[in-house]
C-alpha positions as CSV (number, residue, x, y, z in Angstrom):
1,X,-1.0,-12.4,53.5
2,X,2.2,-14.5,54.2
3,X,0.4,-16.4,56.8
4,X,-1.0,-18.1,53.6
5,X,1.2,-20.7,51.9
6,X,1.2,-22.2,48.5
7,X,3.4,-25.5,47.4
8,X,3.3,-27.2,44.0
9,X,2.9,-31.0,44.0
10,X,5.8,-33.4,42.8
11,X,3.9,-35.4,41.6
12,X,4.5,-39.4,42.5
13,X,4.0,-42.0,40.2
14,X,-0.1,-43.1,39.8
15,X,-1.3,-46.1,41.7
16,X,-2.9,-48.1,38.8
17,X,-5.2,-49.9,41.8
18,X,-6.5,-46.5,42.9
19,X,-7.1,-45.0,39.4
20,X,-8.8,-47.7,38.3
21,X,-10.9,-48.2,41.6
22,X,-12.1,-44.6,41.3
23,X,-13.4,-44.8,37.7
24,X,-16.5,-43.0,35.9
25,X,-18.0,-46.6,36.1
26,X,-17.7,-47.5,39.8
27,X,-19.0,-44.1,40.7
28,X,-21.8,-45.0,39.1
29,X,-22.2,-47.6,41.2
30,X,-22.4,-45.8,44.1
31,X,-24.4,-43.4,42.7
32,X,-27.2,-46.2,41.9
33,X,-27.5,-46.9,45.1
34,X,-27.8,-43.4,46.6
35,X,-30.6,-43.5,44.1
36,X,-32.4,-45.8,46.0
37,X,-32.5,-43.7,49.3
38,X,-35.9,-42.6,49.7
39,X,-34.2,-39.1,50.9
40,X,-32.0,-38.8,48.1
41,X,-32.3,-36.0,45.6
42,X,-29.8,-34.0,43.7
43,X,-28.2,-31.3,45.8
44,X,-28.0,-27.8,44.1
45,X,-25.0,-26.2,41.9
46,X,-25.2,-22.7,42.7
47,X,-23.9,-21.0,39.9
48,X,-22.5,-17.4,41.4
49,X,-22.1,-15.4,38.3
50,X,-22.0,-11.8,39.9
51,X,-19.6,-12.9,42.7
52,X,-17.7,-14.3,39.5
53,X,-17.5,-10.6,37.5
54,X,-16.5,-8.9,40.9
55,X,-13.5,-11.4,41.0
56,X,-12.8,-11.3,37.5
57,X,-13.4,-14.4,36.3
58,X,-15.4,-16.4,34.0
59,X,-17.0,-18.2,36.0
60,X,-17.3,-19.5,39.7
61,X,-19.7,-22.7,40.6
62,X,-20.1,-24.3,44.5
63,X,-22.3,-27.3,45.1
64,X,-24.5,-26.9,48.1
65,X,-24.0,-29.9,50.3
66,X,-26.2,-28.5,53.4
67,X,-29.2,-30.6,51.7
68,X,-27.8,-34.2,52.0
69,X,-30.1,-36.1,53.1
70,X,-31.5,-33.7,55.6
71,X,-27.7,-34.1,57.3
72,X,-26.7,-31.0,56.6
73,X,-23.4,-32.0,55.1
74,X,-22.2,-34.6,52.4
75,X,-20.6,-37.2,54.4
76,X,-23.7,-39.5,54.8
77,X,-22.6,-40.4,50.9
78,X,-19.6,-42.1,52.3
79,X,-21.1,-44.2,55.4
80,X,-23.9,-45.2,53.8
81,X,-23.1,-46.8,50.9
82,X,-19.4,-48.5,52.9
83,X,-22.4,-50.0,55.4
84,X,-23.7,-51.2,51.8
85,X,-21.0,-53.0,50.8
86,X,-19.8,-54.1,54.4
87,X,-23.7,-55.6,54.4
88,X,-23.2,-57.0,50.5
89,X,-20.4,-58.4,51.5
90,X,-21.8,-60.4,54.5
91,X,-24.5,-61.8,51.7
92,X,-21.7,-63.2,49.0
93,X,-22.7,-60.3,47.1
94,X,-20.8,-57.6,45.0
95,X,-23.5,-54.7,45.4
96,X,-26.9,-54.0,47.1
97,X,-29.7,-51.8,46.8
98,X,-31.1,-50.0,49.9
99,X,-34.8,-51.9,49.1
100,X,-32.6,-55.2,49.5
101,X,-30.7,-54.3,53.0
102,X,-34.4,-53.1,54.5
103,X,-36.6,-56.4,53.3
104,X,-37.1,-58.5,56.6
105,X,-34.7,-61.2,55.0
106,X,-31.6,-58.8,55.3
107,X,-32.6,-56.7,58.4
108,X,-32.9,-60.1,60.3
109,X,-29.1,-61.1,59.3
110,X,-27.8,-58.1,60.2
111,X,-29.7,-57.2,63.4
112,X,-26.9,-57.7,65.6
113,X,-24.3,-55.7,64.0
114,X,-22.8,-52.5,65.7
115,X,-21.2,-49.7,63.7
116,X,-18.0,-47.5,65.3
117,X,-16.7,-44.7,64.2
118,X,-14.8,-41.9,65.1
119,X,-15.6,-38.5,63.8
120,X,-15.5,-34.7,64.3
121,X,-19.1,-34.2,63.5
122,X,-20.5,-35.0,60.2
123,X,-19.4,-38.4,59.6
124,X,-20.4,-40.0,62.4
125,X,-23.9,-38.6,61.8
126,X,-24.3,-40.0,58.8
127,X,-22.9,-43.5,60.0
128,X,-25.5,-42.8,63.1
129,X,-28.3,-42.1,60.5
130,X,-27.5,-45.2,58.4
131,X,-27.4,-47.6,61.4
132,X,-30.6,-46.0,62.6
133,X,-32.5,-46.2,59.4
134,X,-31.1,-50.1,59.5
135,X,-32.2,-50.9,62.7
136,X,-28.8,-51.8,63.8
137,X,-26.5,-50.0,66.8
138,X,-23.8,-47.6,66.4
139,X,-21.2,-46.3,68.5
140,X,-19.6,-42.8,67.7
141,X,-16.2,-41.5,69.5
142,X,-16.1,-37.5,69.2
143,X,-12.5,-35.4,69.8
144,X,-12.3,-32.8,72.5
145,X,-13.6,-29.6,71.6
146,X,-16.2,-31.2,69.5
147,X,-19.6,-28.6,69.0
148,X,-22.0,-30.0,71.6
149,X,-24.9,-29.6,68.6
150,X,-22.8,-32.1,66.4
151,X,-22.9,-34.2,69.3
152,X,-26.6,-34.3,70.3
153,X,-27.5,-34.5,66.3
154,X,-25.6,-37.7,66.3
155,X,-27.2,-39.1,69.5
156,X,-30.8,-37.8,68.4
157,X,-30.2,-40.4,65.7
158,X,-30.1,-43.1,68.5
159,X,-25.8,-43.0,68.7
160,X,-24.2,-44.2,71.7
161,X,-22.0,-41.0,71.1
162,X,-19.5,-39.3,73.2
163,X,-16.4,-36.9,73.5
164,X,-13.3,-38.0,74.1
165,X,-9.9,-36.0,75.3
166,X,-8.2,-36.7,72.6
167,X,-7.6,-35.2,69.5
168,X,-9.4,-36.7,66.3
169,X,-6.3,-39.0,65.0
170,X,-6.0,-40.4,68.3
171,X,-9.9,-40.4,69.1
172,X,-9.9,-42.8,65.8
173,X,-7.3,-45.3,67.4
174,X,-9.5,-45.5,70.5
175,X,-12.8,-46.7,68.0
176,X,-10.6,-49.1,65.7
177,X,-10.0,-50.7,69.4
178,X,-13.0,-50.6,70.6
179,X,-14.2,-52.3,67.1
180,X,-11.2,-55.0,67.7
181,X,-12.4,-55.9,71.1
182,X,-16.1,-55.8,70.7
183,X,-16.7,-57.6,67.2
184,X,-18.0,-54.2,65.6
185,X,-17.9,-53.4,62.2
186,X,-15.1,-50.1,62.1
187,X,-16.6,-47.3,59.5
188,X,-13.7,-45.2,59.4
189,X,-13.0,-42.7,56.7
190,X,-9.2,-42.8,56.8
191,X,-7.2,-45.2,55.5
192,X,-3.7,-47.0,56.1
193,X,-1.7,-49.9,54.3
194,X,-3.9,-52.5,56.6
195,X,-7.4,-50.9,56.5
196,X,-8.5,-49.9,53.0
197,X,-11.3,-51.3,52.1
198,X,-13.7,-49.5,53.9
199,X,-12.1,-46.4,53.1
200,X,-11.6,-46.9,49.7
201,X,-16.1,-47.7,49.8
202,X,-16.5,-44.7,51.6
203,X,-14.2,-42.2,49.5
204,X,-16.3,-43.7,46.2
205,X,-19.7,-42.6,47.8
206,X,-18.4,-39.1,47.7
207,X,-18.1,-39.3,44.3
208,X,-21.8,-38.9,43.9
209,X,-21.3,-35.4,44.6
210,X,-18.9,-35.3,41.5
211,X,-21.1,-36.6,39.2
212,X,-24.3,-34.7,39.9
213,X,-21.9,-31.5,39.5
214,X,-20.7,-32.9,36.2
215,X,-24.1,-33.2,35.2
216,X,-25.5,-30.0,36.1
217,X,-22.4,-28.1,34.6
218,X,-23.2,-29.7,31.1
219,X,-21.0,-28.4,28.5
220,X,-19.4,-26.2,30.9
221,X,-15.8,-27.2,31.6
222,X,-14.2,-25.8,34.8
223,X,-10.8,-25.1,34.3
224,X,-9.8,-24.9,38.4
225,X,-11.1,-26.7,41.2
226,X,-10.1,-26.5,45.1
227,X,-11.0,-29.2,47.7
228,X,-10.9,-28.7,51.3
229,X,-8.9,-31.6,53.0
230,X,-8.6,-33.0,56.5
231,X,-7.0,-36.4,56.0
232,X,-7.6,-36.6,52.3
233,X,-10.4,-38.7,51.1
234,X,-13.0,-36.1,50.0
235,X,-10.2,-34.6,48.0
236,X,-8.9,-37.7,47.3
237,X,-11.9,-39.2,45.9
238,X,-13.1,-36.2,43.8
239,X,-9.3,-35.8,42.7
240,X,-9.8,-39.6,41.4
241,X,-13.0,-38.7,39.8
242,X,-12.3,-35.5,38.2
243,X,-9.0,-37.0,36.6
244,X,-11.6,-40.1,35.3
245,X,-14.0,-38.2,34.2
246,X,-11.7,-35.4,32.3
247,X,-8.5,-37.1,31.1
248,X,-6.4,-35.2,29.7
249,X,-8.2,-32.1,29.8
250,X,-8.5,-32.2,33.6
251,X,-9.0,-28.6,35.2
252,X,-6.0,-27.5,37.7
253,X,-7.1,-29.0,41.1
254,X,-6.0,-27.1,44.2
255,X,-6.0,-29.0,47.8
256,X,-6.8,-26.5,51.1
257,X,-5.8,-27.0,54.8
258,X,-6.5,-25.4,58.0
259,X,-2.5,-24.4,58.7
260,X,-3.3,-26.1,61.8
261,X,-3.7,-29.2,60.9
262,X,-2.3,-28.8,57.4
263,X,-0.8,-32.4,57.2
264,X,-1.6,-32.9,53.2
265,X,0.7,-29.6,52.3
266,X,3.5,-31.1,54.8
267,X,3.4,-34.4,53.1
268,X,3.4,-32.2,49.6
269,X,6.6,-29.5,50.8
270,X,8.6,-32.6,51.6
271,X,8.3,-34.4,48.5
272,X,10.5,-37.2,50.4
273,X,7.8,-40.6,49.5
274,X,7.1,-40.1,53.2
275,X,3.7,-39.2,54.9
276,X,4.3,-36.5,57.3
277,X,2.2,-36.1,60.4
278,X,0.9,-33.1,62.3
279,X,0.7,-33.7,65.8
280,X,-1.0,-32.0,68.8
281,X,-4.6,-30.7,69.6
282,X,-4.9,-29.7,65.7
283,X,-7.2,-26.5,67.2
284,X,-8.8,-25.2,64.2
285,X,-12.1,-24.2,63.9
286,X,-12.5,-26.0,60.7
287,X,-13.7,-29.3,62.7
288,X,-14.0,-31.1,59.7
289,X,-10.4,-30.5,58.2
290,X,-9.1,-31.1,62.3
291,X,-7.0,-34.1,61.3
292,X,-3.3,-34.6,61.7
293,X,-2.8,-38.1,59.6
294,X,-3.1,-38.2,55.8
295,X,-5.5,-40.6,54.5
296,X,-2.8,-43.3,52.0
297,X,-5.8,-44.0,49.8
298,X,-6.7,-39.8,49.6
299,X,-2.5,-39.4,48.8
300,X,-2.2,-41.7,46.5
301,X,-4.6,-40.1,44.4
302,X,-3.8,-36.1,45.3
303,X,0.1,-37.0,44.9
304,X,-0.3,-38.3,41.4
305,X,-3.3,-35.7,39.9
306,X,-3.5,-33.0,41.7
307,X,-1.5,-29.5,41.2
308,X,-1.0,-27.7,44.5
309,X,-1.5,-27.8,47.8
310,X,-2.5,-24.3,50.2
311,X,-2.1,-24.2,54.3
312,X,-4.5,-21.6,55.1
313,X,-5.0,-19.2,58.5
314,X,-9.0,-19.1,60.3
315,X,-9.7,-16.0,58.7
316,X,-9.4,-17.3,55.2
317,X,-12.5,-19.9,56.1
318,X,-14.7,-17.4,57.9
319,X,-14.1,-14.8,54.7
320,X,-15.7,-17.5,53.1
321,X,-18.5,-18.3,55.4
322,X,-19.6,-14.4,55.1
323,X,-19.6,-14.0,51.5
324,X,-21.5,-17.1,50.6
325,X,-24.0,-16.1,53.6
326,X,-24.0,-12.9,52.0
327,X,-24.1,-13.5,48.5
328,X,-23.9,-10.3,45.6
329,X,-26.6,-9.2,43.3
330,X,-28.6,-12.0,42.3
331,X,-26.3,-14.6,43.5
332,X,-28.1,-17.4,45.7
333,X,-27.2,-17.4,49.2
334,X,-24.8,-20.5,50.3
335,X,-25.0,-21.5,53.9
336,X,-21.5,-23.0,54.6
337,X,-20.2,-23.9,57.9
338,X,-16.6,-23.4,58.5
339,X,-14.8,-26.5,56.5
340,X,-17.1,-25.8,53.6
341,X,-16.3,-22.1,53.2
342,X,-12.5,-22.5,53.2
343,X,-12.2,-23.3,49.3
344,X,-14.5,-19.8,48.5
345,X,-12.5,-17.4,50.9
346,X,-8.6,-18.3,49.2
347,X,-10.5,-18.1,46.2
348,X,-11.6,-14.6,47.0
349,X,-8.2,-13.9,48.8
350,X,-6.2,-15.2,45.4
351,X,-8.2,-12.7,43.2
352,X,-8.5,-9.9,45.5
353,X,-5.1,-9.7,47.4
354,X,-2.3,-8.5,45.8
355,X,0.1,-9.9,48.2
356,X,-0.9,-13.3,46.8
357,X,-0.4,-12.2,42.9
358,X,2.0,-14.6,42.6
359,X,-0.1,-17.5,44.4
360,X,-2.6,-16.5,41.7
361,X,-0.4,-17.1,38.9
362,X,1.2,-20.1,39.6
363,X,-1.9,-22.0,39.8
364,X,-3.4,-20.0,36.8
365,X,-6.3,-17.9,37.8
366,X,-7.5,-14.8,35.1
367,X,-10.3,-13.5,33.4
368,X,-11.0,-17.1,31.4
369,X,-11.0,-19.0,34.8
370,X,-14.0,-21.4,35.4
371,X,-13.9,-22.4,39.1
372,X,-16.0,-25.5,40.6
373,X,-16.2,-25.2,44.7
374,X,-17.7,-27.6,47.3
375,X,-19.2,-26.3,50.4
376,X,-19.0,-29.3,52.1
377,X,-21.3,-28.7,54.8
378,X,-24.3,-26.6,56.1
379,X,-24.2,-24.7,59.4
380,X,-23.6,-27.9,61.4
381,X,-22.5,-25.5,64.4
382,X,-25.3,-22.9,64.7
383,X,-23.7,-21.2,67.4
384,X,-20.6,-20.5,65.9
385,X,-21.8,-20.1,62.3
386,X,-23.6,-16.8,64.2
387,X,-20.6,-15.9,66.3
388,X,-18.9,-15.9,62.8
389,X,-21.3,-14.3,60.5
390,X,-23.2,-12.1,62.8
391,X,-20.0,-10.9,65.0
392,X,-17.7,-10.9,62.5
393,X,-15.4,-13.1,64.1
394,X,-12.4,-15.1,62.7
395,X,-12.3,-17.8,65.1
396,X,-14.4,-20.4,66.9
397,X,-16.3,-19.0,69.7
398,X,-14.6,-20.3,73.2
């Protein structure tokens, strides 16, 4: 498949600020709090041990996002607990509990706050579904070509949401200026040099997701892991948290773009210090990984730990979405939109293709393999998850 592209990183000096920020302890943190959502419970590691002898490897583990908090994707880890902080903040305080921001004391200083974002889908609707279970407003800005289902579940949860004409990078420069002009609080999950902080609060909620797998792997160590990436801060953060967490004996952690919007692997192949850009209408049906602009928080931390970087075509993500739906022998079935199936179809393309041999052994795949996946989200666009699965299809439907 030469359509598929493999580049090792370089890898850039560590930023001491970042590795400590996304420590074992702080996740933790985050972690207690999640705790304290009434909704929150453990999602599921499947562990897909026949799908793992087909490929020939040891073993081959994805964590089940779909059942976040009802949201159908993980991202409602990140805005909740950055509203957290924000809030803890406000109150002189380093951390909060969710029993503490919904007493009457706290809901009454924070009644007037509004919440923007920008967001392809699943973040907004968990920004949307913190503010509503709050009380407070929020205001989500959508790019073109957004699924009109990821738009009404984000105004279902009482969102002033809409679609833009823009593309998402742009579509987030339209809410930071929104936020500037209107005295809302910006819950954005990129980053640049003058707006970390948030970020950085919303890339450690994901870590959540790391932990739990952590703990329901055990003793089982896996010795590769691939993240899907759109600016960077999911694979940031769990690039962070995996390299805490293991040390030295760290598994090989692969990043994955849609080549369309494959801005992480650019910034990688140049190896220059230099964040490179992809520009245009980023037309992937991966709406998740749409993005064009690296997050600098997410590439500080997937320059310095992580191994490779892969630029994938469409039909590697809706591979992925078919066999998960579809799962062998007494495998459980994975429902995985199209930005959380992308990590298990170049897995199956690596060990099944022999065009991409040489991908394969570069980053060290065989028979003693232990692989960790993350299906990042349910089937957040039920129309196009059938088009896909039922039709077999390898693109978005039109």
């Amino acid at each position: 498949m030469n359509d598929i592209k493999l580049t090792e990183i370089k890898a850039i000096a560590a930023n001491k600020r970042w590795d400590d920020f996304f420590s074992v302890e702080n996740a933790g943190k985050a972690r207690e709090f999640h705790e304290g959502i009434p909704e929150y419970e453990k999602t599921p590691l499947a562990c897909l041990s026949d799908l793992a002898d087909y490929l020939g490897v040891k073993g081959l583990y994805v964590k089940d996002e779909s059942y976040r908090f009802g949201l159908n994707a993980f991202k409602g880890l990140g805005g909740s607990y950055a509203v957290s902080k924000h809030i803890a903040g406000l109150l002189g305080k380093d951390e909060i509990s969710f029993e503490e921001i919904i007493s009457p004391e706290v809901k009454e200083t924070i009644k007037d706050l509004t919440f923007v974002t920008a967001t392809d889908g699943n973040h907004g609707r968990g920004v949307a579904w913190t503010a509503n279970k709050l009380g407070v407003k929020s205001v989500v800005y959508m790019p073109k070509g957004s699924a009109l289902e990821r738009h009404e579940n984000i105004r279902a949860l009482g969102a002033d949401a809409s679609i833009t004409e823009y593309n998402y990078d742009d579509t987030v420069r339209i809410a930071q200026k929104q936020a500037e002009e209107n005295g809302w609080v910006f819950i954005q999950d990129t980053a640049w040099e003058e707006y970390e902080e948030i970020p950085a609060n919303i890339m450690l909620g994901y870590t959540t997701l790391a932990l739990e797998a952590f703990e329901e792997l055990g003793d089982v160590r896996p010795t590769h892991v691939f993240l899907q990436a759109g600016v960077g801060a999911m694979s940031g953060a769990m690039t962070g948290i995996i390299t805490s967490y293991y040390g030295d004996d760290s598994p090989v952690i692969t990043i994955v773009e849609p080549d369309r919007a494959d801005c992480i692997y650019k910034t990688a192949e140049a190896a220059d210090g230099k964040l490179h850009i992809v520009e245009g209408d980023l037309d992937t049906m991966m709406a998740g990984l749409a993005c064009g602009e690296p997050c600098t928080i997410g590439w500080d931390l997937i320059g310095a730990h992580a191994d490779f970087v892969m630029s994938v075509p469409e039909a590697v993500a809706a591979r992925g979405m078919r066999i998960l739906g579809n799962p062998m022998g007494s495998d459980t079935r994975v429902i995985s939109g199209e930005s959380g199936a992308v990590t298990t179809g170049i897995v199956y393309d690596l060990m099944t293709d022999e065009t991409l041999t040489e991908f394969k052994n570069k980053i060290g795949l065989d028979e003693n393999s232990v692989i960790l996946l993350v299906s990042t989200e349910g089937d957040t666009d039920k129309e196009n998850y059938r088009h896909i699965v039922w039709d077999g299809a390898n693109s978005a439907k039109r």
